[in-house]
N, CA, C and O atoms as a Tinker XYZ file with bonds, in Angstrom:
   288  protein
     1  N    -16.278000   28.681000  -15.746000    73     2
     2  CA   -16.152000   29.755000  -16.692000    64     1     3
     3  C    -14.840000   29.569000  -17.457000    63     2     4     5
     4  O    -13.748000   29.248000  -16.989000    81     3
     5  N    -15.103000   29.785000  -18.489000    73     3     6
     6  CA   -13.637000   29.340000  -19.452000    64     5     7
     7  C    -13.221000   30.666000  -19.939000    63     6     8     9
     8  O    -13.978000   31.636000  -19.979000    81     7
     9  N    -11.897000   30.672000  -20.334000    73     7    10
    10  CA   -11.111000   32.188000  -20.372000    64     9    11
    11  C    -10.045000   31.791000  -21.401000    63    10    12    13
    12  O     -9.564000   30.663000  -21.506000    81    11
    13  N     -9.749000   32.818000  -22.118000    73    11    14
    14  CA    -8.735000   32.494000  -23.624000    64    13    15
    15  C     -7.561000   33.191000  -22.600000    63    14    16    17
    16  O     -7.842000   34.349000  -22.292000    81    15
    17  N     -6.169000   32.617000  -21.970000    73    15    18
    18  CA    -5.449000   33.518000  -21.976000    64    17    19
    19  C     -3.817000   32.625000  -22.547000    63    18    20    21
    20  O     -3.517000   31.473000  -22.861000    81    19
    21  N     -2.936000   34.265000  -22.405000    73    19    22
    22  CA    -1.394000   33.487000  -23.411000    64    21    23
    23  C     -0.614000   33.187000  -22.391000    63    22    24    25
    24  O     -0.414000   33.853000  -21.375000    81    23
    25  N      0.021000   31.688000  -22.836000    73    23    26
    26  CA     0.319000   31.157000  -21.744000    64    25    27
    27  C      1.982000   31.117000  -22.470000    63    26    28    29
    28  O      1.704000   31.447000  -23.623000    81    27
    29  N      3.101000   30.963000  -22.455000    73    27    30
    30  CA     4.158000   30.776000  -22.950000    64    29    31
    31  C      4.471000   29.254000  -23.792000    63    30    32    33
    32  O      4.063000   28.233000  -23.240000    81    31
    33  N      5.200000   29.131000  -25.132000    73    31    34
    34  CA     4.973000   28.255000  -25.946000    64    33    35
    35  C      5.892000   26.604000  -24.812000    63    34    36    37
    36  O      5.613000   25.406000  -24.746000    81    35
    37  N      6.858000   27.370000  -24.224000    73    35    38
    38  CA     7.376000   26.333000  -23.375000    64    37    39
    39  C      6.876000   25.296000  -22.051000    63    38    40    41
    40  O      7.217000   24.140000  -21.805000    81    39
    41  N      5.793000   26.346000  -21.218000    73    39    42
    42  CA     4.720000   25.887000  -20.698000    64    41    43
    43  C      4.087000   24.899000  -21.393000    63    42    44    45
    44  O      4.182000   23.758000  -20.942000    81    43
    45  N      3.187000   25.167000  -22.832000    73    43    46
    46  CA     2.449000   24.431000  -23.063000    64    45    47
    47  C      2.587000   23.104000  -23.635000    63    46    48    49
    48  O      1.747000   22.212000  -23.757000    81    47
    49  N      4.040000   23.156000  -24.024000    73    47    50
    50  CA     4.877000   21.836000  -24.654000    64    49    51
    51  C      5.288000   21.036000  -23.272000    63    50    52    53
    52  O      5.392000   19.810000  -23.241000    81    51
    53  N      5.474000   21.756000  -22.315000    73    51    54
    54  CA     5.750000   20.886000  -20.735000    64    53    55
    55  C      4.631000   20.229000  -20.496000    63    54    56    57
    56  O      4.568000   19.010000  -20.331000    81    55
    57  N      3.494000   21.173000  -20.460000    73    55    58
    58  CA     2.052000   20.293000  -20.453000    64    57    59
    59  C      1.303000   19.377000  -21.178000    63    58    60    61
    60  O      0.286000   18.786000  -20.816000    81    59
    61  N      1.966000   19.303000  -22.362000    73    59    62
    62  CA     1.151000   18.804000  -23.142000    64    61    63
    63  C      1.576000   16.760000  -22.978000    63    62    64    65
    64  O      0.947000   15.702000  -22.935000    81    63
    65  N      3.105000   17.263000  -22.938000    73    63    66
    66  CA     4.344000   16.071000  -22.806000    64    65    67
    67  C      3.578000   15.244000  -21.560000    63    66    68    69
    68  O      3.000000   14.157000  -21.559000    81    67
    69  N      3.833000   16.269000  -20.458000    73    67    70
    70  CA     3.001000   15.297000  -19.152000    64    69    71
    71  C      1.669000   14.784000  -19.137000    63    70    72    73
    72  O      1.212000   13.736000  -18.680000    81    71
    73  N      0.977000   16.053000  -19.925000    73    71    74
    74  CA    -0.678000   15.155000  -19.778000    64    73    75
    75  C     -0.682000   14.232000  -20.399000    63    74    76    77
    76  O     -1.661000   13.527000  -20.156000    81    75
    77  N      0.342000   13.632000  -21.558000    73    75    78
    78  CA    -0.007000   12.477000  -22.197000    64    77    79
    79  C      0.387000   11.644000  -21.221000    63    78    80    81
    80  O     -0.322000   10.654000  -21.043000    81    79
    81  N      1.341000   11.789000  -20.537000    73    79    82
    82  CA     1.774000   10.693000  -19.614000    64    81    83
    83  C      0.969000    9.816000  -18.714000    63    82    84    85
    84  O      0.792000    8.602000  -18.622000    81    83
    85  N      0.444000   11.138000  -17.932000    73    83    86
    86  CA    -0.720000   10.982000  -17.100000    64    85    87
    87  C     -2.524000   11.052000  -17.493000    63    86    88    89
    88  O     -3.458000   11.004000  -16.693000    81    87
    89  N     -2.577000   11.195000  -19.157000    73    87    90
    90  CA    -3.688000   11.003000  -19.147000    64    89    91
    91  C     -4.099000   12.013000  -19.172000    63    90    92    93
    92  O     -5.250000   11.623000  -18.974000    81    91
    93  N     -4.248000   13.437000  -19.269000    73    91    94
    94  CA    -4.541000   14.489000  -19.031000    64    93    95
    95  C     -4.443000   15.332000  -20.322000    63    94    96    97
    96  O     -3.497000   15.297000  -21.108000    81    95
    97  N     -5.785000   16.253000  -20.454000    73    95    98
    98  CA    -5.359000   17.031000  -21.786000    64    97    99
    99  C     -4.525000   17.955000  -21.548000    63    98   100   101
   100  O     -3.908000   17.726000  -20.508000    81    99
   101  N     -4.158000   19.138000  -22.179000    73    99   102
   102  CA    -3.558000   19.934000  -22.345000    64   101   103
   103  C     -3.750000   20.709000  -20.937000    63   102   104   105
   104  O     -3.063000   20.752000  -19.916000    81   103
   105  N     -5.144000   21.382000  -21.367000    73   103   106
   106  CA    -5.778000   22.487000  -20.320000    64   105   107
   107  C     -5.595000   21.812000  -18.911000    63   106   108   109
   108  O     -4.991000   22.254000  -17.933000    81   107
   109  N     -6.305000   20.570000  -19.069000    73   107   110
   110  CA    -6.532000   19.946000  -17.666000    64   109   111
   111  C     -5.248000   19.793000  -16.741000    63   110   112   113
   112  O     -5.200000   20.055000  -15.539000    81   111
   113  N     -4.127000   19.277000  -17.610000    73   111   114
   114  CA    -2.581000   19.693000  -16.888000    64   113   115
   115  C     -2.029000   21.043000  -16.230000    63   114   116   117
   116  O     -1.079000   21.150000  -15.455000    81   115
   117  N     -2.723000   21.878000  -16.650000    73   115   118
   118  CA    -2.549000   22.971000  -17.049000    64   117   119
   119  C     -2.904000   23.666000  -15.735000    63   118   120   121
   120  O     -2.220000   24.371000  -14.992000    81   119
   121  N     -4.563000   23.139000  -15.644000    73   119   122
   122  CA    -5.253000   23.634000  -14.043000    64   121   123
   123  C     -4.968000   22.759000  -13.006000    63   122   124   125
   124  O     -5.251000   23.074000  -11.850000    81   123
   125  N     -4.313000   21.435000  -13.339000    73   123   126
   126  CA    -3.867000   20.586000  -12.189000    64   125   127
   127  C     -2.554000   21.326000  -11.693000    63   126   128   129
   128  O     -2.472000   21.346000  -10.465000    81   127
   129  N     -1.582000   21.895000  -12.320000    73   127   130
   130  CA    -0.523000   22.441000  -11.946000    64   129   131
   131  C     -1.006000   24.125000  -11.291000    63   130   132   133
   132  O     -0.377000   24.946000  -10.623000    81   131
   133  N     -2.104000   24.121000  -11.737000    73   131   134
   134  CA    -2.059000   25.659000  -10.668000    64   133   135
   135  C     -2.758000   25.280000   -9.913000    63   134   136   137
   136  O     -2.621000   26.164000   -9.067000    81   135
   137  N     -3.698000   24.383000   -9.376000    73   135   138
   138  CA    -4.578000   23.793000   -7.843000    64   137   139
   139  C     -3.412000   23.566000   -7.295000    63   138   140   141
   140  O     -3.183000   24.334000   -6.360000    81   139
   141  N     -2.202000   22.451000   -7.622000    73   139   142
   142  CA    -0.907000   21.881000   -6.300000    64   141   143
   143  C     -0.222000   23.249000   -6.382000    63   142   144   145
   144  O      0.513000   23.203000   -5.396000    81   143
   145  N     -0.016000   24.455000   -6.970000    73   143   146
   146  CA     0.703000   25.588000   -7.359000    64   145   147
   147  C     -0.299000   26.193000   -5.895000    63   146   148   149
   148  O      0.254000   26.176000   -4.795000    81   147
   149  N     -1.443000   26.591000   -5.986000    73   147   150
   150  CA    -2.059000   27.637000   -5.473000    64   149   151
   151  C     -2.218000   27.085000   -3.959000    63   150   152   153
   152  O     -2.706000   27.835000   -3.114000    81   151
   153  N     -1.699000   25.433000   -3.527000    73   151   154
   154  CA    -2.682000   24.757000   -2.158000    64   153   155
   155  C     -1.050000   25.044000   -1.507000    63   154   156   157
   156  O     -0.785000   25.417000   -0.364000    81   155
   157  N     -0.075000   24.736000   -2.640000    73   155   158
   158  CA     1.444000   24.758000   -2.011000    64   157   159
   159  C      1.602000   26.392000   -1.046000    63   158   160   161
   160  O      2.163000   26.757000   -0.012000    81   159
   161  N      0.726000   27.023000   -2.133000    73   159   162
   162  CA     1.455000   28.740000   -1.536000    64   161   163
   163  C      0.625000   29.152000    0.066000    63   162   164   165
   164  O      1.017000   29.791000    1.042000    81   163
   165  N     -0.920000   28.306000   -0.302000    73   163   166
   166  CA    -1.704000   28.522000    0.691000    64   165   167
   167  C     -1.303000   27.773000    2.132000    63   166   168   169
   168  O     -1.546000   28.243000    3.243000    81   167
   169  N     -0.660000   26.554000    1.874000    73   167   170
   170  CA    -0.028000   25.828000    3.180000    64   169   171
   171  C      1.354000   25.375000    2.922000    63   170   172   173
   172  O      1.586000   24.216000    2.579000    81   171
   173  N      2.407000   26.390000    3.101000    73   171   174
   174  CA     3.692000   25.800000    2.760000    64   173   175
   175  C      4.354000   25.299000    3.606000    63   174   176   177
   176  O      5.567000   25.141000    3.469000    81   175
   177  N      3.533000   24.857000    4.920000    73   175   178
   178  CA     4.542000   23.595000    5.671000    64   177   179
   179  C      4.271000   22.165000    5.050000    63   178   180   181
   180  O      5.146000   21.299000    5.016000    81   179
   181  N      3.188000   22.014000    4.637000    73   179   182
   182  CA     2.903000   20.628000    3.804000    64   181   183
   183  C      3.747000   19.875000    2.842000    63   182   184   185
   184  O      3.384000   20.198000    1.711000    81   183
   185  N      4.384000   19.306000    2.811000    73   183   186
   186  CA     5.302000   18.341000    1.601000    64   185   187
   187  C      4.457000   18.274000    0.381000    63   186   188   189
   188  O      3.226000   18.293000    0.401000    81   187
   189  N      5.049000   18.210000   -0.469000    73   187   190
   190  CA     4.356000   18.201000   -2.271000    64   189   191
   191  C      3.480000   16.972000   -1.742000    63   190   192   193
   192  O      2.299000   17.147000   -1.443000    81   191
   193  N      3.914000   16.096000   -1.668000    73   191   194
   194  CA     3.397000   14.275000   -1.809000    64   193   195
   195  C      2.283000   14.554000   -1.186000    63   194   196   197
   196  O      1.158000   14.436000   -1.672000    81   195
   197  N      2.550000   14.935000   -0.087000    73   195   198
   198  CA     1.300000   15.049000    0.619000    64   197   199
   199  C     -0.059000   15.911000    0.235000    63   198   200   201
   200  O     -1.156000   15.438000    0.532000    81   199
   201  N      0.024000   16.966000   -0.318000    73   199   202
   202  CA    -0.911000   17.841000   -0.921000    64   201   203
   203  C     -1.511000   16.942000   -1.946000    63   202   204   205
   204  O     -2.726000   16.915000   -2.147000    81   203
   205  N     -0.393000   15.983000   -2.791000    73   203   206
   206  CA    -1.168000   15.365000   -3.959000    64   205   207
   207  C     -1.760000   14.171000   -3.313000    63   206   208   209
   208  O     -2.825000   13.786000   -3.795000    81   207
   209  N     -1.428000   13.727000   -2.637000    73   207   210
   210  CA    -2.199000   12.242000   -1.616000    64   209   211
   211  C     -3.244000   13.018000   -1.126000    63   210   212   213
   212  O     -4.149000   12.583000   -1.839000    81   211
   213  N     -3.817000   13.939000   -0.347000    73   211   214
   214  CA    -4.874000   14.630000   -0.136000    64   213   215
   215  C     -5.679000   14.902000   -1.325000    63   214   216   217
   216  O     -6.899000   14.827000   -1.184000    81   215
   217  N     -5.180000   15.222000   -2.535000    73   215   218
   218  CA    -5.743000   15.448000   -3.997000    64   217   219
   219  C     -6.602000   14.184000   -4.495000    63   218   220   221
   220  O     -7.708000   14.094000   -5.028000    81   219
   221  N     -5.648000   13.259000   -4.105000    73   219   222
   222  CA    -6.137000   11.778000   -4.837000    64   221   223
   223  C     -7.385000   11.173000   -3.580000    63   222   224   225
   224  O     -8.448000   10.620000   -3.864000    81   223
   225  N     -6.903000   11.457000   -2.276000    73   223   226
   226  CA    -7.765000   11.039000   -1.393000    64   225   227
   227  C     -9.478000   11.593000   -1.996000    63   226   228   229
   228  O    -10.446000   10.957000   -2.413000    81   227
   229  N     -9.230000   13.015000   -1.787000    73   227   230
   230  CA   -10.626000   13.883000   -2.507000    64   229   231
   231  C    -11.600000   13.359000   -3.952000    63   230   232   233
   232  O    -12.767000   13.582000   -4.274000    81   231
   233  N    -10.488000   12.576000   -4.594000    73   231   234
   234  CA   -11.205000   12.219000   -5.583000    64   233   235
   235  C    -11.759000   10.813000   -5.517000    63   234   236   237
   236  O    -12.667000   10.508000   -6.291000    81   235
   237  N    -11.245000    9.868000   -4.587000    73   235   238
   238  CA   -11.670000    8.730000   -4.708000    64   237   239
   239  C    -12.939000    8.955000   -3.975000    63   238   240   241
   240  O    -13.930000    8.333000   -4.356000    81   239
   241  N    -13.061000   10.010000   -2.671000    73   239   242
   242  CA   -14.479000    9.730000   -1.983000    64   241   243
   243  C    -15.562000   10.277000   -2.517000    63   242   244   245
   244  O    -16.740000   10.035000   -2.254000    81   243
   245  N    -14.885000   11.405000   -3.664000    73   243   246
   246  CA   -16.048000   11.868000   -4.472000    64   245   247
   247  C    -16.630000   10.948000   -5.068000    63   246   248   249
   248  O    -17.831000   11.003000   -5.328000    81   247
   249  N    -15.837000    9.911000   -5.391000    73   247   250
   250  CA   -16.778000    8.579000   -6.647000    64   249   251
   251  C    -17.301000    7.184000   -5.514000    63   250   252   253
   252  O    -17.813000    6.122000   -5.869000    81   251
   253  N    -17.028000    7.547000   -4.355000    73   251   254
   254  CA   -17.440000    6.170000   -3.401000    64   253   255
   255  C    -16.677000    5.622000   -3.228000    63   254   256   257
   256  O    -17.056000    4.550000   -2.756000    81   255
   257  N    -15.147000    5.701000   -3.370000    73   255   258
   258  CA   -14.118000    4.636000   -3.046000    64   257   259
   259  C    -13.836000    4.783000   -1.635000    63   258   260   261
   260  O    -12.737000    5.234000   -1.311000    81   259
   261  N    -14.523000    4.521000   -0.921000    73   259   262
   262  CA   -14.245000    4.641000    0.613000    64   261   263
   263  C    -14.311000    3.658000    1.200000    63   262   264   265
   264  O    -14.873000    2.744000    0.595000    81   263
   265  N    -13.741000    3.321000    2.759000    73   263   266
   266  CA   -13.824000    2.306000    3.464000    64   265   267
   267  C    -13.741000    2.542000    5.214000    63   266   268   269
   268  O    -12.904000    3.351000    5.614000    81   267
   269  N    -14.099000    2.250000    5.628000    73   267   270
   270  CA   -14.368000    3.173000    7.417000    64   269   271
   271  C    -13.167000    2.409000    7.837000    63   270   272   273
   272  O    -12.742000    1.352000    7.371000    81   271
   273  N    -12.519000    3.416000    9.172000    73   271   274
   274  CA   -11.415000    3.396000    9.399000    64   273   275
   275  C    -11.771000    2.857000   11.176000    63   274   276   277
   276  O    -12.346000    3.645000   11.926000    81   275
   277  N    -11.473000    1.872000   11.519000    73   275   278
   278  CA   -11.100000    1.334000   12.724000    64   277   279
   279  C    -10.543000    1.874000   13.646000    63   278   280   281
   280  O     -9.422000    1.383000   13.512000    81   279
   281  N    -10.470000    2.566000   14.548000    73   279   282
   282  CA    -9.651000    3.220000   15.397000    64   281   283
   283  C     -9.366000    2.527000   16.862000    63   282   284   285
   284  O     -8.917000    3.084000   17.864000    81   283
   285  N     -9.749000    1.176000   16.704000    73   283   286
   286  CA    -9.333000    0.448000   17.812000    64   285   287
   287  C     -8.078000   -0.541000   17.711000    63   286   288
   288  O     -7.717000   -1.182000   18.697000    81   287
């Protein structure tokens, strides 16, 4: 569901700067910073790195980038 709301002109120049960096539009920076924003508040013993390595993990197995893990 998509939603018009006002976001501050300094926000969106922060976002806009990084999504080019990373590839990311505007918006999409936008909701990537409130998912690590909203997972940080929900588990705040977790380290940043780590929330985003869990982020990146999630996306590679969504597309099949997987490989079975040996435990011997």
């Amino acid at each position: 569901m998509s939603r018009s709301i006002k976001l501050s002109d300094e926000l969106i120049t922060a976002a806009t700067a990084t999504g080019k960096a990373l590839h990311r539009s505007t918006p999409r920076q936008i909701e990537y910073w409130a998912q690590i924003g909203k997972i940080a508040e929900e588990n705040p013993e977790l380290p940043l790195g780590l929330v985003k390595d869990i982020l990146v993990s999630q996306e590679e197995a969504s597309v099949g980038d997987v490989t079975d893990y040996d435990f011997g």
